[in-house]
Phi, psi and omega in degrees: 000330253234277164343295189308266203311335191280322188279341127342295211257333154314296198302320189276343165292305164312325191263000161292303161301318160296354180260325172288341182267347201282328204272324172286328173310285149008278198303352190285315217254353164284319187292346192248015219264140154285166191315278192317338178257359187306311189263026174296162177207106057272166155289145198292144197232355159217156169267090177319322183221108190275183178191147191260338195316318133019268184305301175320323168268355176299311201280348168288344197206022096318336191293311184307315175296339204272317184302332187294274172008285212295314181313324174292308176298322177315275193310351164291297176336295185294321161322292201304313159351293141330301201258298207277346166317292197275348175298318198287272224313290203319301182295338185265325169209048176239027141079035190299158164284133180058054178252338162310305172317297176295336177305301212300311207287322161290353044034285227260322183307323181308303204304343175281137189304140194306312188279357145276352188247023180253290204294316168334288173307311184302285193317317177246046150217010133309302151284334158307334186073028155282342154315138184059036173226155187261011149284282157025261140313355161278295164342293151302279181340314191321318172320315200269359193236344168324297200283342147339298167294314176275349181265329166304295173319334183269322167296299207295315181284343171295335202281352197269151190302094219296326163310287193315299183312322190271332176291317197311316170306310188294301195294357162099001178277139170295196186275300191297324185279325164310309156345277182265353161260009187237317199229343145320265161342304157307330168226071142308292183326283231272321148325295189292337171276337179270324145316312149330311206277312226257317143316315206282289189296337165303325186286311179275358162276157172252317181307297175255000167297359173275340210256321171258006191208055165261346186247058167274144172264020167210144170219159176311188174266326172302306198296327190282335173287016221232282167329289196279012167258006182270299171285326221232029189322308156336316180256064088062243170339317161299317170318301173300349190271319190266033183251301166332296191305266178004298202287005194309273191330320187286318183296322159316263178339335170284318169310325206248013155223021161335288183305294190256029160279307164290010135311301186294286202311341191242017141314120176058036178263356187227112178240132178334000000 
C-alpha cells in the first residue's frame, strides 16, 4: 500500500512538472522552427528541420539589450546590498528605537503594487530629469528587492551569537568594524540570496522599464523583446530565440546558487 502511494505521488509530480515546463519546451522548439512551418497545422510538436536563423538575429539585434539588462541587474544587486546590509544590521543588533514599527512598515512596502510605484516614480524622476536613464532605472528596481533584503538580513543576523559581538567590543571594535569583519562574513548565504533575488526582478522587470526608460537610448531586454514582437510578428522563431537567450542567465544562477539560497531564506529562522 505504502508502494502504491509512493508511486502516485511520483507519477502526479511528473505531470505537474510536465505541464509547468512545457511553456519552455515550446518556447525552445518555437525558436528553432522554420519561418514557414511556425503556422502548420497540426503544429510541428519538434523541430524536424531546425534552423538557427532565430538566433542569428538575437545576436545581431540583442546584444546591446542583454548588456543593459546585465548592467542594470548588477548595479540593483550593489545598490540593494549597500543599503539592506547595514539597515539588517542595525535592526537585529544595535537595539534600534521603532524597529518594529520599521519591519511592519517594509512588510507593507512589498504590498504595494509595482505600477504604482511606476507612476510615483515617473512624477519624479521628471522633474529630477531622470528619465530614460539607467541610474534611474537602477534606482527603481532597487525598491523592489531592499525591503526583502532587509527583512532577511535582520532574521539572519539576529541569529548571530552575542558572545562574538561582546569579544569584537573587548577587542576595541566600533559598530562599523564589527559590521564588516564580523558579521559581514558570517552571511554570505544571505549576501548570495539577496543578491539573486535582486538581480533576478532587475533582469525581469518590465513595469518599470516601460513606464521610465521607454524612449531610452539603452534598454532592457524585457522592453526590447516587447518592442521587437511589435515589430517582428512574422517571426516567431526570432522572438522565441531571444526569450531563450534572455532565460540563460536566470537559469544559471540558479542552478549554481541553489544551495546557498536555501541557507539563506531559512537563516534564523531556528534559534539555538
Amino acid at each position: 500500500m505504502t508502494e502504491r502511494k509512493v508511486w502516485w505521488k511520483t507519477a502526479l509530480g511528473l505531470v505537474f512538472t510536465a505541464l509547468m515546463l512545457f511553456p519552455v519546451y515550446w518556447m525552445v522548439n518555437v525558436s528553432f522552427t522554420q519561418t514557414r512551418d511556425l503556422r502548420a497545422d497540426p503544429p510541428h510538436w519538434f523541430p524536424w528541420d531546425p534552423t538557427f536563423e532565430g538566433y542569428e538575429a538575437v545576436f545581431a539585434q540583442q546584444l546591446p539589450a542583454l548588456g543593459t539588462s546585465l548592467l542594470i541587474g548588477l548595479g540593483s544587486v550593489l545598490l540593494t546590498v549597500v543599503i539592506a546590509a547595514p539597515a539588517g544590521y542595525a535592526l537585529a543588533l544595535l537595539h534600534l528605537r521603532g524597529g518594529r514599527t520599521l519591519n511592519f512598515l517594509l512588510l507593507v512596502a512589498q504590498m504595494i503594487p509595482a505600477v504604482v510605484m511606476a507612476m510615483g516614480f515617473y512624477a519624479v524622476y521628471n522633474n529630477l530629469g531622470l528619465l530614460n536613464t539607467i541610474p534611474g532605472l537602477i534606482v527603481a528596481d532597487s525598491t523592489i528587492a531592499v525591503p526583502f533584503g532587509v527583512l532577511l538580513f535582520t532574521a539572519f543576523m539576529s541569529g548571530i551569537p552575542r558572545e562574538l559581538l561582546q569579544a569584537a567590543r573587548v577587542d576595541g571594535a566600533g559598530a562599523w568594524r564589527t559590521f564588516w569583519e564580523i558579521v559581514m562574513p558570517m552571511s554570505r548565504n544571505s549576501v548570495l540570496t539577496v543578491s539573486l533575488f535582486a538581480f533576478l526582478w532587475a533582469w525581469s522587470d518590465f513595469i518599470f522599464a516601460s513606464t521610465i526608460n521607454r524612449n531610452g537610448d539603452l534598454i532592457p531586454i524585457t522592453l526590447s523583446i516587447y518592442n521587437y514582437i511589435g515589430n517582428n510578428t512574422t517571426q516567431w522563431n526570432a522572438i522565441m530565440a531571444t526569450a531563450v537567450v534572455a532565460s540563460i542567465p536566470a537559469a544559471i544562477l540558479l542552478v549554481i546558487a541553489q544551495r546557498y539560497v536555501a541557507a539563506g531564506v531559512t537563516a534564523g529562522a531556528i534559534k539555538d
